[in-house]
Backbone as a printed PyTorch tensor [residue, N CA C, xyz], in Angstrom:
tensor([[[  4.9880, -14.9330,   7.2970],
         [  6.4000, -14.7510,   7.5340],
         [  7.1430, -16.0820,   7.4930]],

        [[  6.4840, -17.5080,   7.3720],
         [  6.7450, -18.5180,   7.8180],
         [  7.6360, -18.9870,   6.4910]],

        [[  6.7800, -18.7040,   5.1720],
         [  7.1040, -18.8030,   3.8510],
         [  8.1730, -18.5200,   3.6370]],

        [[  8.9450, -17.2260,   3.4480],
         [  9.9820, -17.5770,   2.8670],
         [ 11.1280, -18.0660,   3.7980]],

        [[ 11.0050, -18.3040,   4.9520],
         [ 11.8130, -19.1050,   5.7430],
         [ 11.7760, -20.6340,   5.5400]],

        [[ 10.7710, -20.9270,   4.5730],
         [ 10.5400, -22.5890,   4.2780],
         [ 11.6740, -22.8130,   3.0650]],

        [[ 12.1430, -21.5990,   2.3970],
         [ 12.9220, -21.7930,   0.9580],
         [ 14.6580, -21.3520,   1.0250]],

        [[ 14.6210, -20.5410,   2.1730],
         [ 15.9070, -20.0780,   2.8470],
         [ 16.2650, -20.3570,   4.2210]],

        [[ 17.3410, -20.7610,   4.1790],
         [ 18.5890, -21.0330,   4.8040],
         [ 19.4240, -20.2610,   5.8750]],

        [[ 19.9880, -18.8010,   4.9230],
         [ 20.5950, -17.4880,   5.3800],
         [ 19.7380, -16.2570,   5.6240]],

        [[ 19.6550, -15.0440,   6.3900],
         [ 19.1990, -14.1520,   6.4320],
         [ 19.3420, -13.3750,   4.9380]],

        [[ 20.2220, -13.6170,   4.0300],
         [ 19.8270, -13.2020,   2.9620],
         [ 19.0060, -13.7700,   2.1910]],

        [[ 18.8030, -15.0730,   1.9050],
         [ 17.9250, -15.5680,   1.2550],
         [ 16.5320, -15.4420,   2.0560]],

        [[ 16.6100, -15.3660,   3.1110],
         [ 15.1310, -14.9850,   3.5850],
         [ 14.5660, -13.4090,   3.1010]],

        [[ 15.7300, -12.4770,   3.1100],
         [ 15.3150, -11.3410,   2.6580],
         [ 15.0420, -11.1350,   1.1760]],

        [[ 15.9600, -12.2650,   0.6350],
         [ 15.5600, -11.9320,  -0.9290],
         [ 14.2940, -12.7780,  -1.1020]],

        [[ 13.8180, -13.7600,  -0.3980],
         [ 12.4860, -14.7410,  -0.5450],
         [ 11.1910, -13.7120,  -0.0930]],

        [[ 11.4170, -13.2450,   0.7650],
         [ 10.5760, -11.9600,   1.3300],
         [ 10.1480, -10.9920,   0.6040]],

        [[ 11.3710, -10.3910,  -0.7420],
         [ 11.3650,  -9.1180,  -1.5700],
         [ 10.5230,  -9.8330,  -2.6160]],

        [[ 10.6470, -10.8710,  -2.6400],
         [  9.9300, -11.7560,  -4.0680],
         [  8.1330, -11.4760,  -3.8230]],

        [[  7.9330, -12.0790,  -2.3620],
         [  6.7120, -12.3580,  -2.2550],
         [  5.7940, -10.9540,  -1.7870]],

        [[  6.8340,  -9.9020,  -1.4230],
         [  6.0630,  -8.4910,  -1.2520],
         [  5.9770,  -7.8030,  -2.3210]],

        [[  7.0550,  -7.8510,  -3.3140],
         [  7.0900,  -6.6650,  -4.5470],
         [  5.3350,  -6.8620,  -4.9730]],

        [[  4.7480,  -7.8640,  -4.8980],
         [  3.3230,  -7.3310,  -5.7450],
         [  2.3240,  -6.5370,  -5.2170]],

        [[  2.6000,  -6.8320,  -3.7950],
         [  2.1990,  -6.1060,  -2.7650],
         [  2.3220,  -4.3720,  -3.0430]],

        [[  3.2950,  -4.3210,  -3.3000],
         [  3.8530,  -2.9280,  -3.6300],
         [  3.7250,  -1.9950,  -4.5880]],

        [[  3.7530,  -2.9010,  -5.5640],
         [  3.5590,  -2.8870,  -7.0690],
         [  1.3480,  -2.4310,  -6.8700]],

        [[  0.7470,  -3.3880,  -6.6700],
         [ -0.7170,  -3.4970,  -6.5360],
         [ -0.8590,  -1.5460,  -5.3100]],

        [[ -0.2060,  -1.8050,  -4.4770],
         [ -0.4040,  -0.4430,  -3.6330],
         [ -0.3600,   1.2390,  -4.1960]],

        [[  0.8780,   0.5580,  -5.2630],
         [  1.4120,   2.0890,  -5.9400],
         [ -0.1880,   1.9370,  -6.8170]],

        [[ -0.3140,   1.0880,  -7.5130],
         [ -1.2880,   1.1520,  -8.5890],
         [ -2.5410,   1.7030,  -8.3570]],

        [[ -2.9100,   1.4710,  -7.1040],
         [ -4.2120,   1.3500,  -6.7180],
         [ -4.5870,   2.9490,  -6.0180]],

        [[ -2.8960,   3.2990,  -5.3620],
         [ -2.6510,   4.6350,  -4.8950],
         [ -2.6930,   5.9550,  -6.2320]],

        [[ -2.2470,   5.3390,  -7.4320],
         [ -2.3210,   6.1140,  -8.8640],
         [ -3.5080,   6.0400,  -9.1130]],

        [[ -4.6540,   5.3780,  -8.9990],
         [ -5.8870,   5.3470,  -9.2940],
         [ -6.9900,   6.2470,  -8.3530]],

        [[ -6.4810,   6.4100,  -7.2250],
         [ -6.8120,   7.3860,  -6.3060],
         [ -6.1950,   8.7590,  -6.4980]],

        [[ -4.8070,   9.0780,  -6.3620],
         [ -4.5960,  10.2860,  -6.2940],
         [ -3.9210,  10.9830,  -7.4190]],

        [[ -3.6470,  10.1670,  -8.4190],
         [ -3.0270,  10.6730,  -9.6040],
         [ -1.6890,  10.4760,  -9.1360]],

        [[ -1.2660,  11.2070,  -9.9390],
         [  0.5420,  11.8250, -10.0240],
         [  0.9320,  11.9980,  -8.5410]],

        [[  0.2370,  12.4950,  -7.6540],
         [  0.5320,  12.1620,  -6.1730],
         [  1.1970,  11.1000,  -5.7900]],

        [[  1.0620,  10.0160,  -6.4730],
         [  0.9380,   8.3480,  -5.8270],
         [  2.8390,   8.6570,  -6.1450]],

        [[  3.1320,   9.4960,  -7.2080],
         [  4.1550,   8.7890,  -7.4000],
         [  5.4640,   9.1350,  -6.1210]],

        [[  4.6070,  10.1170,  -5.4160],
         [  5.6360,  10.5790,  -4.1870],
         [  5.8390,   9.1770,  -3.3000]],

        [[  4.9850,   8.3240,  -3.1430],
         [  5.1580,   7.2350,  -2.2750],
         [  5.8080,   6.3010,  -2.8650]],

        [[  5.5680,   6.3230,  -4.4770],
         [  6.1150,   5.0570,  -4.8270],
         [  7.4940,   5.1730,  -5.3230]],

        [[  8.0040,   6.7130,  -5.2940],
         [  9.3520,   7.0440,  -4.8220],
         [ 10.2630,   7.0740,  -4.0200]],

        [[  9.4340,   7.0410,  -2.9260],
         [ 10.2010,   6.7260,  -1.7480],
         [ 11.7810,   6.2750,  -1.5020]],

        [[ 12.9440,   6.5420,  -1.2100],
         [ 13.7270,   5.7160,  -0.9420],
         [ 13.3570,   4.6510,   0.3620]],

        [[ 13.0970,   5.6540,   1.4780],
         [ 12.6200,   4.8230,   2.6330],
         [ 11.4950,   3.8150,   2.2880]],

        [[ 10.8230,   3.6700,   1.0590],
         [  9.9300,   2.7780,   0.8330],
         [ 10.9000,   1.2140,   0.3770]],

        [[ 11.6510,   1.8750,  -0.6560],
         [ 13.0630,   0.4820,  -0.9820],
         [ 13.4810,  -0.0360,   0.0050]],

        [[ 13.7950,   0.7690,   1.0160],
         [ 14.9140,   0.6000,   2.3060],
         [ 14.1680,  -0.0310,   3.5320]],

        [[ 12.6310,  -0.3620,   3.7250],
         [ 11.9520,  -0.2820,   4.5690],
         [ 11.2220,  -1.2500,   4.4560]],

        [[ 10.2550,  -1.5050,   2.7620],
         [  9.4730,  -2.1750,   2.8730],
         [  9.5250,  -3.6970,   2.9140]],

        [[ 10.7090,  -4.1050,   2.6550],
         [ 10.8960,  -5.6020,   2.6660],
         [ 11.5320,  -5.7600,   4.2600]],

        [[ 11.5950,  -5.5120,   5.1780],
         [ 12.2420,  -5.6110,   6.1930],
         [ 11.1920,  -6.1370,   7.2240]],

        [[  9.7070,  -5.8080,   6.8330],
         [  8.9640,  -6.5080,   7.9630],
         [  7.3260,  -6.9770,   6.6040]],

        [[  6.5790,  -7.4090,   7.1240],
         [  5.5240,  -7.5940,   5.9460],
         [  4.2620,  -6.7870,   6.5580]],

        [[  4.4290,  -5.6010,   6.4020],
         [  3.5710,  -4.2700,   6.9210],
         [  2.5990,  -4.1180,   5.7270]],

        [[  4.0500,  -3.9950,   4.2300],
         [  3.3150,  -3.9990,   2.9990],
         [  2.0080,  -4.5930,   2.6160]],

        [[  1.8480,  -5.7430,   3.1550],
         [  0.7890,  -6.5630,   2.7000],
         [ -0.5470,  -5.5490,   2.9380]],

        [[ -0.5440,  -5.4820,   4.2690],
         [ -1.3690,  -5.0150,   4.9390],
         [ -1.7300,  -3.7360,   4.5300]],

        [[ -0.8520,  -2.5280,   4.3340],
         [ -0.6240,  -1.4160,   3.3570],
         [ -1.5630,  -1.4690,   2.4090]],

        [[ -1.8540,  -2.4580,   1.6120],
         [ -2.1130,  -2.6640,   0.3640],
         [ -3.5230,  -3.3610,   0.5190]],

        [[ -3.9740,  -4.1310,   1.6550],
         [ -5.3490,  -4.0210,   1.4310],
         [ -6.3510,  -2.9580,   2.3050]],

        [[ -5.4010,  -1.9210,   3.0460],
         [ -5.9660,  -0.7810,   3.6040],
         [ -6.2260,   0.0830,   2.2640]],

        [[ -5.3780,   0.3110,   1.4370],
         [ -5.8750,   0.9800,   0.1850],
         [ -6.6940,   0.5250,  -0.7030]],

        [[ -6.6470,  -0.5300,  -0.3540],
         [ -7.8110,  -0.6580,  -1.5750],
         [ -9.1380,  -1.1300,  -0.9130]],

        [[ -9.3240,  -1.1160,   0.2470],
         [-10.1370,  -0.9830,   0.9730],
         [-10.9310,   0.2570,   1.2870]],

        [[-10.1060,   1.5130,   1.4320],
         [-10.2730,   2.8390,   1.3010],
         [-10.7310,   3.0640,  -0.0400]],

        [[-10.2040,   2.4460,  -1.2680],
         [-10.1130,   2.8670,  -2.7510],
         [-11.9820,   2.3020,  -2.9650]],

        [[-12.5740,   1.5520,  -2.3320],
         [-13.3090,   0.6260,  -2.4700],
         [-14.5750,   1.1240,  -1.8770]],

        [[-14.4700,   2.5030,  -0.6100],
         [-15.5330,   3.0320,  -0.2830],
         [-16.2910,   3.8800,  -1.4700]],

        [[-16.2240,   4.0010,  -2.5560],
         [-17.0320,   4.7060,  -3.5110],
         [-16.4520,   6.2750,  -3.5530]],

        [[-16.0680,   6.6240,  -2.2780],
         [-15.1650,   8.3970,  -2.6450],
         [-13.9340,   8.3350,  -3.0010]],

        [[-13.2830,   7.5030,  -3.5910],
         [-12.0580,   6.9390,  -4.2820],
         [-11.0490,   8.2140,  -3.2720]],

        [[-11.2020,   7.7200,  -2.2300],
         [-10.1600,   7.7610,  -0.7570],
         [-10.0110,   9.7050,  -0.3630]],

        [[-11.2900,  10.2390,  -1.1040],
         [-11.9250,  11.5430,  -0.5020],
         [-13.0130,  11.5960,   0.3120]],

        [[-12.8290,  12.9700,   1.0420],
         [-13.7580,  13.2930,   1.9530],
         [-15.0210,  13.6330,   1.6720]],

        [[-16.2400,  13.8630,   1.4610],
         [-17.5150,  13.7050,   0.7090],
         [-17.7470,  15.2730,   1.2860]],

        [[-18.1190,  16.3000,   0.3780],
         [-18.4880,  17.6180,   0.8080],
         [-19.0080,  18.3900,   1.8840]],

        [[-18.3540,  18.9270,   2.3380],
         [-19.2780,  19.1620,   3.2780],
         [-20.6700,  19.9700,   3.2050]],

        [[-21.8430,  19.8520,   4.1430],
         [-23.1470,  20.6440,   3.4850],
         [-23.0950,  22.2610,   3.2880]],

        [[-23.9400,  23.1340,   2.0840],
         [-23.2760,  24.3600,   2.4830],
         [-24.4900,  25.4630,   3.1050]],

        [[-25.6560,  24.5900,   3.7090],
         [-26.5230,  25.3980,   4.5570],
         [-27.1110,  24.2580,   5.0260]],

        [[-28.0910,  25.2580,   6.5680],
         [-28.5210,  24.2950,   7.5430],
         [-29.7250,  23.4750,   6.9090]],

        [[-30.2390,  23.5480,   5.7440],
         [-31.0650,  23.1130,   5.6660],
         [-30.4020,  21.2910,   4.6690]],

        [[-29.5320,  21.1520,   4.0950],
         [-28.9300,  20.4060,   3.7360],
         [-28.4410,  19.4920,   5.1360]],

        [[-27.8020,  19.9010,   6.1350],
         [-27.5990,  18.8950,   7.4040],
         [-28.3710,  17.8520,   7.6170]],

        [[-29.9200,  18.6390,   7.5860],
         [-30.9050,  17.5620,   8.3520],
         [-31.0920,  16.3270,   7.1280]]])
């Protein structure tokens, strides 16, 4: 958060220094969210409240390596079947 307060002055230039250094953040999240859920992803990366929201605190960052952290367990961010008799449990 320290960063773009090193290049700005005004609360706007901090917000526009802020939008600079998150958009990839965002950009990398939608991508990684399209690689997981398909055409789904694009509900998030529609968002208005995502425009209106995400540059206002740096949550995004974090957003973005929870997904691809999730994307990264091998069930590309699904639940793994469940068994369909008792002998499969054990």
């Amino acid at each position: 958060m320290w960063l773009p307060s090193l290049v700005s002055s005004t609360p706007d230039t901090y917000l526009l220094a802020s939008m600079v250094l998150l958009a990839p953040f965002g950009l990398a999240t939608a991508w990684l969210l399209g690689g997981m859920v398909g055409g789904r992803a694009l509900r998030w990366s529609a968002s208005p409240m995502l425009l209106l929201y995400a540059f206002q605190n740096w949550d995004l960052a974090v957003v973005a390596a929870s997904v691809a952290g999730s994307g990264a367990g091998g069930g590309a961010g699904r639940c793994p079947r469940p068994p369909s008799s008792v002998s499969e449990r054990r």
